[in-house]
C-alpha positions as CSV (number, residue, x, y, z in Angstrom):
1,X,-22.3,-2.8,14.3
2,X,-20.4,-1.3,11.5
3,X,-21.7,0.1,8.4
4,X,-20.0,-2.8,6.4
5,X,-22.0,-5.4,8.6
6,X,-25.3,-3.5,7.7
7,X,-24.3,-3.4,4.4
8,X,-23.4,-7.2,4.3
9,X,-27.2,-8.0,5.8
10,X,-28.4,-6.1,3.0
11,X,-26.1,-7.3,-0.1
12,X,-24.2,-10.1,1.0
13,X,-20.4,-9.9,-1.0
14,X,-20.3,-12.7,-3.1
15,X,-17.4,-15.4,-2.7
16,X,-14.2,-14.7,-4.5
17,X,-14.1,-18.4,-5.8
18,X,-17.5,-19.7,-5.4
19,X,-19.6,-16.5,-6.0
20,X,-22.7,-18.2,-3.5
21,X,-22.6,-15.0,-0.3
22,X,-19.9,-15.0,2.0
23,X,-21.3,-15.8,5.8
24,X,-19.3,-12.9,7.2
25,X,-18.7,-8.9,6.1
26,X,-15.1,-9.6,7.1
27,X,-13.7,-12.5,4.8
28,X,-13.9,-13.0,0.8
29,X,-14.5,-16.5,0.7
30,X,-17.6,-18.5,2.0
31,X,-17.1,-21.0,5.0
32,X,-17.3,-24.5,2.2
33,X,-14.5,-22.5,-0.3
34,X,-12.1,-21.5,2.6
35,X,-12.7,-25.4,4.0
36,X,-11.8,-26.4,0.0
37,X,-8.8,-24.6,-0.2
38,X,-5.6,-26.8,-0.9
39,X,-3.3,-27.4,2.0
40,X,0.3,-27.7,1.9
41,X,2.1,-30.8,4.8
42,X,2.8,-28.0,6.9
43,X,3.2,-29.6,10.4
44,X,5.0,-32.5,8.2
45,X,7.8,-30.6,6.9
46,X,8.0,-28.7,10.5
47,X,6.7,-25.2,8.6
48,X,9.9,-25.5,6.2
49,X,9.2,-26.3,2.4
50,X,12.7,-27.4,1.8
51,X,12.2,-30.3,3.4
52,X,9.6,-31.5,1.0
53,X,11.3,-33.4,-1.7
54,X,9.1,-32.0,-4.5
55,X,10.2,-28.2,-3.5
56,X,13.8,-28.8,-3.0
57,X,14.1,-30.7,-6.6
58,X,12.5,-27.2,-7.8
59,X,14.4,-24.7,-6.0
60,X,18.5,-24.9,-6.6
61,X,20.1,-23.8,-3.8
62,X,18.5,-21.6,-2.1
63,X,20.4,-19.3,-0.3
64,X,17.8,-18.7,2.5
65,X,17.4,-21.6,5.1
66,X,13.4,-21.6,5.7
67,X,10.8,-21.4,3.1
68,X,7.1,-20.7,4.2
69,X,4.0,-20.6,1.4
70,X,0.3,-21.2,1.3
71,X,0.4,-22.8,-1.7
72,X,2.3,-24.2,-4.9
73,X,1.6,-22.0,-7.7
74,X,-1.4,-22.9,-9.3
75,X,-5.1,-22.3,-8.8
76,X,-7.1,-20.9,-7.2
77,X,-4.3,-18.9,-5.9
78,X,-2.6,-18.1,-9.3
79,X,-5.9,-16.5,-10.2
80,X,-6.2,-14.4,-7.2
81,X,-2.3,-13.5,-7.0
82,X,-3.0,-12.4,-11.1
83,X,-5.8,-10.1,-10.0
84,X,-4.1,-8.3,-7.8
85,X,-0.9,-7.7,-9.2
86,X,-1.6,-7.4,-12.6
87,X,-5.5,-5.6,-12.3
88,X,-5.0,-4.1,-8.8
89,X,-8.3,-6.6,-7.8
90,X,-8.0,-5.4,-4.5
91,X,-10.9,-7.7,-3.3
92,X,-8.5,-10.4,-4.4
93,X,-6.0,-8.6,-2.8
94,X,-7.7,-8.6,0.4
95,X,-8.4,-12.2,0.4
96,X,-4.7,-13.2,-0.1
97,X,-3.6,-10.7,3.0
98,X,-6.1,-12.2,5.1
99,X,-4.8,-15.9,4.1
100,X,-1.2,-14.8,4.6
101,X,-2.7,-13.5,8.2
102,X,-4.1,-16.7,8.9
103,X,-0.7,-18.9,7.5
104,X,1.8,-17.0,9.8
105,X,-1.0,-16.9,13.2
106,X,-0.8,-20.8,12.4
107,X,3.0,-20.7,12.0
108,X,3.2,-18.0,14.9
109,X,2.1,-21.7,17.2
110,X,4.8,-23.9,15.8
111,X,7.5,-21.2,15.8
112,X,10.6,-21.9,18.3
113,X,12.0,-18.5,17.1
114,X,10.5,-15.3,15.0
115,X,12.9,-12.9,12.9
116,X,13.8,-9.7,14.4
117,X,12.7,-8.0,11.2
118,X,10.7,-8.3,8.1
119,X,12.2,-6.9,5.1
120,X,10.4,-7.4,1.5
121,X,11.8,-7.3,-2.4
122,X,11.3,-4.3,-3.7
123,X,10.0,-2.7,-7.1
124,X,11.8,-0.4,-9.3
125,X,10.6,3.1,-8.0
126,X,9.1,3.6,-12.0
127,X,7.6,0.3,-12.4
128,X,5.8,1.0,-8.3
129,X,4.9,4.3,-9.6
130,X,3.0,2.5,-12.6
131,X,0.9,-0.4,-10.5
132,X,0.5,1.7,-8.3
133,X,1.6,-0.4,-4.7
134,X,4.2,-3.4,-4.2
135,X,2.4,-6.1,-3.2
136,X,5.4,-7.5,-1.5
137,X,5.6,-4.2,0.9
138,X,1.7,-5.0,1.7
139,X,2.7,-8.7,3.0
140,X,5.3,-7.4,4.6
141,X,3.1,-5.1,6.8
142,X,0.6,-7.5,7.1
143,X,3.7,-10.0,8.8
144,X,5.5,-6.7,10.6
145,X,2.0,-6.3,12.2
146,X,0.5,-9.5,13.1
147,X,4.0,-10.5,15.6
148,X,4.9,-6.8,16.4
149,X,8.1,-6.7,14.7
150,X,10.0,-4.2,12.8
151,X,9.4,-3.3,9.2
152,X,13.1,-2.4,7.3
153,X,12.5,-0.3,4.5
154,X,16.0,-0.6,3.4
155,X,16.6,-2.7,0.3
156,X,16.4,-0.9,-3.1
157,X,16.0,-2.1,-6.5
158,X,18.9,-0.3,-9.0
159,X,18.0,-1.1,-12.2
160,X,14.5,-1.1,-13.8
161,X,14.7,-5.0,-15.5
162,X,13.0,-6.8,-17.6
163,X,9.9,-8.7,-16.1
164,X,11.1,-12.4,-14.9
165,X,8.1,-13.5,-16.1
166,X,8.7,-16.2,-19.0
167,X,11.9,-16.3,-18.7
168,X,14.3,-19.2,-17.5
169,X,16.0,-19.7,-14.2
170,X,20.1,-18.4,-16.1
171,X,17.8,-15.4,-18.0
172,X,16.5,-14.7,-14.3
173,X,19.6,-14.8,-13.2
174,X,21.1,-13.2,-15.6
175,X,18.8,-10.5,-15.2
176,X,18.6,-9.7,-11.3
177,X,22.9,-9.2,-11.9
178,X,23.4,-6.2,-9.1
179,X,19.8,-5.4,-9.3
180,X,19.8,-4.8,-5.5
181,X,21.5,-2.7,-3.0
182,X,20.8,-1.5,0.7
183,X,20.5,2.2,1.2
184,X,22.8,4.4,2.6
185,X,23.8,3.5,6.4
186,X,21.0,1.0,6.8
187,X,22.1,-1.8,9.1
188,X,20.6,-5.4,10.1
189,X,19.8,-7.8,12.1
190,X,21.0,-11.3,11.9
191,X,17.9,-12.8,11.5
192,X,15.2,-11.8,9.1
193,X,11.7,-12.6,7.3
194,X,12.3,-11.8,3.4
195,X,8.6,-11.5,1.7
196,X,7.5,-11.9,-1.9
197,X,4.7,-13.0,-3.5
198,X,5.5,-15.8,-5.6
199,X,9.0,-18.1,-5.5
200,X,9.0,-19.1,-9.1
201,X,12.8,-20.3,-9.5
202,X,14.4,-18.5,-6.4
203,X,16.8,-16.1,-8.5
204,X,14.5,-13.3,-7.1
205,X,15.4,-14.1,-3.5
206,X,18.7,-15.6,-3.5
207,X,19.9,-12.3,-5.4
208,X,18.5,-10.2,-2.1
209,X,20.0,-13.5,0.1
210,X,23.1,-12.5,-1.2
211,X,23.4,-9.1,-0.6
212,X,22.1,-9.5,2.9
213,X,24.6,-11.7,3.8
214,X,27.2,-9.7,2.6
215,X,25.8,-7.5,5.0
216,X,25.4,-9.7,8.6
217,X,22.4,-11.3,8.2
218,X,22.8,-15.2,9.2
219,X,19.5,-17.2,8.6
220,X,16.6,-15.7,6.0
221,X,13.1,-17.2,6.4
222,X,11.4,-16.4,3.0
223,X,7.7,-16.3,3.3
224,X,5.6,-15.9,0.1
225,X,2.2,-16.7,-1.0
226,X,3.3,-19.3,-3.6
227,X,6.2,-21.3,-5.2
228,X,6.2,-22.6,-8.1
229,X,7.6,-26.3,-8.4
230,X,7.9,-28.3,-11.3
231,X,5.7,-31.4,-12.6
C-alpha cells in the first residue's frame, strides 16, 4: 500500500463537489458526485459535438472537423476549470485531468481512427511565466499519454494579448490577428488532436486551425474540457 492510501484511511480527502470523503485515495470526487455529474449525448452525436444542433448554432464555422468536451460551460465544471486556472487549485486540477482521462479512455472505444499527434494552444511565454503552467500543455500530456502518441511542442504564441475573456466573438477575433506561428522547421502530420481548456466562441482554435492548415494538416479533432454554447 502507498503512503497516500494510509493516509486516506486516516483522513479521508473530502469530495471536491460534495465535501462528504471520497471512497478512494486516488479520485477527488465521491462515488454519488462522480454518478451526478452531467453527461453530454456522446454516443448520440458519434463523439462529435458538431453534430448537436445546440453546439453548431454556437460555434460559427469551425475550422476543425471534430469537437470532443465533457461538458457545456457551466457548473460544476466552470467552478473547477476557475480553480485551477485562475488559483492554481491543483486538487481541482487533478480532478479535471482525471475526467479528461476517463472522456478520451471512453472515446478511445468508439474511435475508428486516433490523431498522429496532440498538439495544444499555447500561452504567451510572460503570461506562462506568471500562472505558473499552461493548463492546455497538462491535457495535452494527459491525451499524448493515455494512446501513446506524440506530444508536438511546436506552436508559439507571438504576441502577449489581451485576455479573451469578456470580450465578443469580432474582439476575439480581432484580438488572436497573427497571434500564432510554428517554430522554426517544425513539421506535421496530417492529422492532429488540438487541446484547450474551454471553446468559448472558437476564435481561439480556428486561429491555430488556420495556421495549421496552412501548414499540411487535413482534419483537427479539438478536445477541451468545455464549450460554451449559448441559451
Amino acid at each position: 500500500m502507498t503512503l497516500r492510501h494510509y493516509w486516506h484511511l486516516i483522513l479521508p480527502s473530502p469530495c471536491l463537489w460534495c465535501a462528504l470523503p471520497v471512497q478512494s485515495a486516488q479520485h477527488q470526487l465521491c462515488n454519488d458526485c462522480q454518478q451526478a455529474l452531467p453527461k453530454l449525448p456522446l454516443t448520440l452525436c458519434h463523439y462529435n459535438l458538431l453534430s448537436l444542433p445546440v453546439v453548431n448554432k454556437s460555434l460559427k464555422q469551425p475550422l476543425f472537423q471534430q469537437l470532443l468536451a465533457l461538458d457545456y460551460y457551466g457548473q460544476p465544471y466552470q467552478h473547477w476549470i476557475q480553480q485551477w486556472k485562475f488559483f492554481a487549485n491543483h486538487g481541482a486540477g487533478e480532478l479535471l485531468q482525471q475526467q479528461f482521462s476517463q472522456l478520451l479512455q471512453q472515446y478511445h472505444h468508439h474511435a475508428d481512427m486516433l490523431p498522429d499527434a496532440i498538439l495544444y494552444v499555447p500561452m504567451h511565454p510572460a503570461k506562462q511565466r506568471i500562472r505558473g503552467f499552461n493548463q492546455a500543455e497538462i491535457l495535452a500530456t494527459v491525451a499524448a499519454k493515455q494512446f501513446n502518441i506524440p506530444l508536438l511542442h511546436v506552436l508559439e504564441r507571438q504576441h502577449r494579448n489581451t485576455a479573451q475573456v469578456g470580450l465578443n466573438r469580432k474582439q476575439r477575433q480581432h484580438n488572436l490577428k497573427q497571434a500564432f506561428c510554428l517554430k522554426a522547421g517544425a513539421t506535421l502530420p496530417p492529422h492532429v488532436a488540438l487541446i484547450d481548456d474551454v471553446v468559448t466562441t472558437g476564435a481561439t482554435a480556428n486561429e491555430v486551425c488556420r495556421l495549421l492548415k496552412r501548414n499540411g494538416v487535413s482534419h483537427i479533432s479539438l478536445w477541451t474540457l468545455a464549450v460554451t454554447v449559448l441559451d
